[in-house]
C-alpha positions in Angstrom: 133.7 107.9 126.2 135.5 105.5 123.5 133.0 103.7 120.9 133.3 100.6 122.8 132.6 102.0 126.1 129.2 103.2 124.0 128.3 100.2 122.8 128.6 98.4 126.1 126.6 101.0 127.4 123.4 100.6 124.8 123.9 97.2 125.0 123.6 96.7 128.9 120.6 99.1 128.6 119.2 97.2 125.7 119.4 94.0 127.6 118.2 95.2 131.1 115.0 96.7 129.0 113.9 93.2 127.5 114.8 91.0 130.6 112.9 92.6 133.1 109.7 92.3 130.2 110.3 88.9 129.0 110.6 86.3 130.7 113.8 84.4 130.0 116.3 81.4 131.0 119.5 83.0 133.1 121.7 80.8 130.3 120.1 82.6 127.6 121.2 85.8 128.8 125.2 85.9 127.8 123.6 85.3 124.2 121.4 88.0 124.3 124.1 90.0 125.3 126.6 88.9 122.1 123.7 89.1 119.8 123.0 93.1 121.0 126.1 94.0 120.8 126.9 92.3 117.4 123.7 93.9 116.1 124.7 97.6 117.3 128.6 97.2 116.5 127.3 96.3 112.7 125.4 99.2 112.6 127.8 101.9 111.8 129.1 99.2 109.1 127.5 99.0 105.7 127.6 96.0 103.9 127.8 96.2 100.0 124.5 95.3 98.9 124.7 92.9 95.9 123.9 94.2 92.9 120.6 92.0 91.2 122.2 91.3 87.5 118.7 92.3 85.3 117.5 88.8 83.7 117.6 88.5 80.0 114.5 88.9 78.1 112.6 85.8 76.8 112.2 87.7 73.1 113.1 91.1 72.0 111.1 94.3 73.1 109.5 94.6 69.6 108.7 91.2 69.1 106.2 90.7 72.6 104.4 93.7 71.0 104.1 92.6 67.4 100.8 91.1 67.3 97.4 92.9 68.4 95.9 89.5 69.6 98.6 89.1 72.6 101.4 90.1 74.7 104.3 87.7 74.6 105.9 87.9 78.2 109.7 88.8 78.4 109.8 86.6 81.3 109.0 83.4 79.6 108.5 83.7 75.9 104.6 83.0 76.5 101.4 84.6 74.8 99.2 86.3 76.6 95.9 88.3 76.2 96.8 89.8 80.0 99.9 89.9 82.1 99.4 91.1 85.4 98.8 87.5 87.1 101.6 86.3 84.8 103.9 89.1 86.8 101.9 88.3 90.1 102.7 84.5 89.9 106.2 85.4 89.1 107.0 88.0 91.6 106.4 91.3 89.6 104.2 94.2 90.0 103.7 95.9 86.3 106.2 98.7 87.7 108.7 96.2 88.8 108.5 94.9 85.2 108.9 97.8 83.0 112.0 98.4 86.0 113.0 95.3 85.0 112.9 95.2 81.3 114.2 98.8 81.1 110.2 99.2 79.0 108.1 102.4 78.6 106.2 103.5 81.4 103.2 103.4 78.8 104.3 99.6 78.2 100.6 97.8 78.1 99.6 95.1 80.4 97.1 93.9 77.9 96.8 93.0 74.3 95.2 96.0 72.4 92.7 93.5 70.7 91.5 92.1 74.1 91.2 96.0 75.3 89.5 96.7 72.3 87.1 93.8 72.4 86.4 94.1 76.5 85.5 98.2 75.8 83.4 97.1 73.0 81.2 94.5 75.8 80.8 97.2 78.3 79.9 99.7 75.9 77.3 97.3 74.3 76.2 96.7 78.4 76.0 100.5 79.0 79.0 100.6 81.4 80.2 103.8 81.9 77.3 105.7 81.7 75.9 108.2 84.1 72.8 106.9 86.1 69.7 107.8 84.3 71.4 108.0 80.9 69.6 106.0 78.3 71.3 104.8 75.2 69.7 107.5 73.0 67.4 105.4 71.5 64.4 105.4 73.9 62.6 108.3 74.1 61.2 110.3 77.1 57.5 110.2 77.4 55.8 113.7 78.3 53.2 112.2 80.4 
């Protein structure tokens, strides 16, 4: 059997399949039909994907890492203590970023000050400890 023949084929099958479970206008049909066998004839085709052009960085790599207080985003040129809703609100996921950017995979998501100063807080709430782990400074009573 020729290609075409094939196609006719899958596409009459195709069709039969989805009228007798939908129901459907009798005019609607010939378009059903054309829109099948459009869709399978493309199939074997591939179209050239187009290529996404990377976008030009707001500041230089260097530069949105220079000070300790904040990240400047190569999206927009902005500070930031924190950039994943930055990315979020822009489209990106941290990976898609670093992708993007052509940055480290170790490439922070935060400024090191704010890490710094939000490890210091938990450690100062006793986050992180085990359950049942005192702070070293009360002692046990051996009652």
């Amino acid at each position: 059997m020729s290609e075409h023949a094939d196609l006719i084929e899958l596409t009459s099958r195709i069709v039969e399949a989805h009228v007798q479970g939908t129901a459907m206008a009798s005019n609607d049909i010939p378009e059903l039909i054309r829109e099948t066998y459009a869709a399978l004839a493309g199939l074997g085709q591939s179209e050239a994907e187009p290529v996404e052009a990377k976008p030009e960085p707001a500041v230089s790599i260097r530069k949105s890492r220079a000070d300790r207080a904040h990240l400047i985003s190569l999206i927009d040129g902005k500070k930031y203590k924190t950039l994943k809703r930055h990315l979020a609100n822009h489209g990106y996921t941290p990976e898609r970023y670093r992708e993007t950017f052509d940055l480290p995979a170790d490439y922070p998501m935060t400024a090191p000050a704010y890490s710094e100063r939000r490890a210091a807080m938990a450690k100062e709430f006793g986050l992180g400890r085990k359950a049942g782990q005192g702070s070293g400074s009360a002692k046990k009573s051996s009652g």
